[in-house]
C-alpha positions in Angstrom: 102.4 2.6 -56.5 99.2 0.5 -57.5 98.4 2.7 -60.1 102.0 2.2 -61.6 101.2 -1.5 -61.6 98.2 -1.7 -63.5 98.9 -2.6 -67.3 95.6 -1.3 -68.9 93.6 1.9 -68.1 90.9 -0.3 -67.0 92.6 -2.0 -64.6 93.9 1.5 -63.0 90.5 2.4 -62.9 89.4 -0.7 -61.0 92.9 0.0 -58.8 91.8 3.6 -57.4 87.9 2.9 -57.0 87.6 -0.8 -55.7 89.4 -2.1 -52.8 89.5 -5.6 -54.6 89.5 -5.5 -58.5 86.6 -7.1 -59.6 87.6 -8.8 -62.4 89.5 -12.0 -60.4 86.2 -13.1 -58.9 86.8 -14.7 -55.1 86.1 -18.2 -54.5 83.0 -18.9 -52.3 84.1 -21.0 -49.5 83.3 -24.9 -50.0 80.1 -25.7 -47.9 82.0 -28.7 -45.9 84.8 -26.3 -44.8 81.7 -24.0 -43.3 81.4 -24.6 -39.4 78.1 -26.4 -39.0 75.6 -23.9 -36.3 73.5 -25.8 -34.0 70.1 -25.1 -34.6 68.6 -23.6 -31.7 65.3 -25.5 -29.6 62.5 -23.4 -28.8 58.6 -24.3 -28.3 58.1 -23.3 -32.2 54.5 -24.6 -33.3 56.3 -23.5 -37.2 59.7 -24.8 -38.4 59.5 -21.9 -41.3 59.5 -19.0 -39.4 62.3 -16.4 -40.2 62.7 -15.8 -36.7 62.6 -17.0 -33.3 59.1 -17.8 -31.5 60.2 -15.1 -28.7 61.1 -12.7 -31.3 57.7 -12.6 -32.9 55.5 -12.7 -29.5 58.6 -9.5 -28.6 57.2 -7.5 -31.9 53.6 -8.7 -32.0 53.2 -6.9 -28.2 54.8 -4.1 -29.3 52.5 -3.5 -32.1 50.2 -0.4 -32.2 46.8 -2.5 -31.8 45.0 0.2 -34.2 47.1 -0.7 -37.0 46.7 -4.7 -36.4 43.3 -3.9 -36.4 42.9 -2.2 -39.4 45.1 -4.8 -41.3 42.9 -7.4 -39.9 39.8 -5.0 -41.9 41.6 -4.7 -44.9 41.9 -8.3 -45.0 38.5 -8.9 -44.7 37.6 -6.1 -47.1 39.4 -7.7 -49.9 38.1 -11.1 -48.8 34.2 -9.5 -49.3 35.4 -7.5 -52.6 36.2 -10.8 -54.0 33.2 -12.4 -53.3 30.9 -9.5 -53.9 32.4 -9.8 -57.4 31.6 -13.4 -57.5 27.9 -12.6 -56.5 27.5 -10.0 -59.1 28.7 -12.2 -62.3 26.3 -15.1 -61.4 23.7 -12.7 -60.9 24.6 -11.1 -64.2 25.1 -14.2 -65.9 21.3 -15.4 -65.1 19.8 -12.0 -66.2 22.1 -12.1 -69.5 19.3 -12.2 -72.3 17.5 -9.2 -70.3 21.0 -7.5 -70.1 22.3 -8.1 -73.8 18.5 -7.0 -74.8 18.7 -3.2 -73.1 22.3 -3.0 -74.3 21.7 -3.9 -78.1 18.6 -0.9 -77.7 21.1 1.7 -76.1 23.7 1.4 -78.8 24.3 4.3 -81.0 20.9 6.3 -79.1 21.1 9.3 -77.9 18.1 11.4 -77.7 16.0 8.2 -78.5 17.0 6.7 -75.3 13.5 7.0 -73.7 12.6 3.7 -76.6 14.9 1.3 -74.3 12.7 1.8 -70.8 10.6 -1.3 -71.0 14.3 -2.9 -71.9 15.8 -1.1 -68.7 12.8 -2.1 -66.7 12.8 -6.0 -67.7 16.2 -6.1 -66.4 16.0 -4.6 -63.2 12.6 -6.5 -62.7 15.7 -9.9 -63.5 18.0 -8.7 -61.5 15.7 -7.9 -58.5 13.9 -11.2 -58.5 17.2 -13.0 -58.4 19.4 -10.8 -56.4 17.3 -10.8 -52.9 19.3 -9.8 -49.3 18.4 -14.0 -48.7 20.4 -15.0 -51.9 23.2 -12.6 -51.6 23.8 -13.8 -48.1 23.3 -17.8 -48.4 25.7 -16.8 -51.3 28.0 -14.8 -49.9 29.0 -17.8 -47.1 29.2 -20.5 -49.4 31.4 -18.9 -51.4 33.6 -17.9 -48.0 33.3 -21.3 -47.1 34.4 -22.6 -50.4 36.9 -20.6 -51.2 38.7 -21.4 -47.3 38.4 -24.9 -48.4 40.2 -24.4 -51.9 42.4 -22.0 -50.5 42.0 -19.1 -52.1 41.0 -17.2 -49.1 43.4 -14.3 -48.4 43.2 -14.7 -44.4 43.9 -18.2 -44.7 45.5 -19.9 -47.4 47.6 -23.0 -47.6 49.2 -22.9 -50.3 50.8 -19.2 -49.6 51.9 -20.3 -46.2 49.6 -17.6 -44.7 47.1 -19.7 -42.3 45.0 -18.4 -40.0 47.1 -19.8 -37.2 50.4 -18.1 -38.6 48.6 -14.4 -38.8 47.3 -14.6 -35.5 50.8 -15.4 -34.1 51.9 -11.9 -36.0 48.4 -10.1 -35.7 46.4 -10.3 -32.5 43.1 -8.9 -34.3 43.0 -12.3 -35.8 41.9 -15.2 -34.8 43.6 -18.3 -34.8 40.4 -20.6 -35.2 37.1 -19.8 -36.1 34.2 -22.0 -35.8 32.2 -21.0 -39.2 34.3 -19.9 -42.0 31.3 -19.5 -44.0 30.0 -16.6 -41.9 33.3 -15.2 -39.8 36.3 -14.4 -41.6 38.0 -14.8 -38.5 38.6 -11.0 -37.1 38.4 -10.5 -33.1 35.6 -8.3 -32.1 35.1 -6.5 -28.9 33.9 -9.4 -26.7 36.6 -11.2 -27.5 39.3 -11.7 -25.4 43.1 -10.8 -26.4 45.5 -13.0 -25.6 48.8 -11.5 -24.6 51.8 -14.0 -24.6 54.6 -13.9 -22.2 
């Protein structure tokens, strides 16, 4: 019976698969005729979440505490990776000459390679003299520390929405405050006591 009512094959084909045709498109419903939902009062300490306080603190303490762990590491890998990198490029931006020096020798040697030793040498002797364990770690927690303040820090970072707070309401491996960002990324250790919520 519908299919004798359609006028055009297309039609007849939108008849037997679609409940609706989808060629008269429906009308969304006008926003002021839409009931208006009460929106519901809890302790939240965020107004963003996309659920309920009691929600989250329900998952978070049902969450294997090996795998909020290791996210908590992998966080903190890709924190160090990022700085490490940092470290490197300064170090190989002082030791350029040294650098550019062995590579212009190396180029298009291959059993003459032994001539660009004192080359190779000079730029380890660089790269040693600047690169000490002392440098790498003064380094390594002002750039932590600077890159918490600018936000570019994965564990916490404004502008993303990802605090430190906010993952330590989802992860209990992290920690909501940390007293030295320059030297603790901010990952619960052993002696450190959980927190279950209620």
């Amino acid at each position: 019976a519908i299919l004798a009512q359609a006028s055009s094959p297309a039609a007849a084909f939108a008849a037997m698969f679609f409940v609706d045709p989808p060629f008269p498109k429906k009308k969304a419903p006008d926003p002021s005729e839409l009931p208006v939902q009460p929106k519901p009062q809890s302790s939240q300490t965020f107004d963003n979440l996309p659920i309920d306080v009691e929600a989250v603190d329900k998952n978070r303490n049902n969450r294997v505490a090996y795998l909020e762990a290791r996210e908590a590491v992998e966080l903190e890998q890709k924190e160090m990776k990022a700085v490490r990198e940092r470290v490197g490029k300064e170090v190989r931006e002082k030791c350029r000459p040294e650098i550019d020096e062995y590579v212009d020798c190396c180029v298009g040697r291959i059993f003459t390679i032994g001539v660009c030793k004192p080359h190779a040498l000079r730029m380890r002797r660089c790269m040693k003299k600047i690169e000490t364990p002392e440098y790498v770690e003064r380094r390594t927690a002002e750039i932590l520390a600077e890159r918490e303040r600018s936000g570019e820090s994965l564990v916490n970072n404004e502008r993303k929405g990802t605090t430190r707070e906010r993952r330590a309401m989802y992860n209990r491996a992290i920690l909501p405050k940390t007293e030295d960002p320059a030297n603790d990324i901010g990952i619960r250790n052993s002696e450190q006591k959980l927190e279950v919520r209620p």
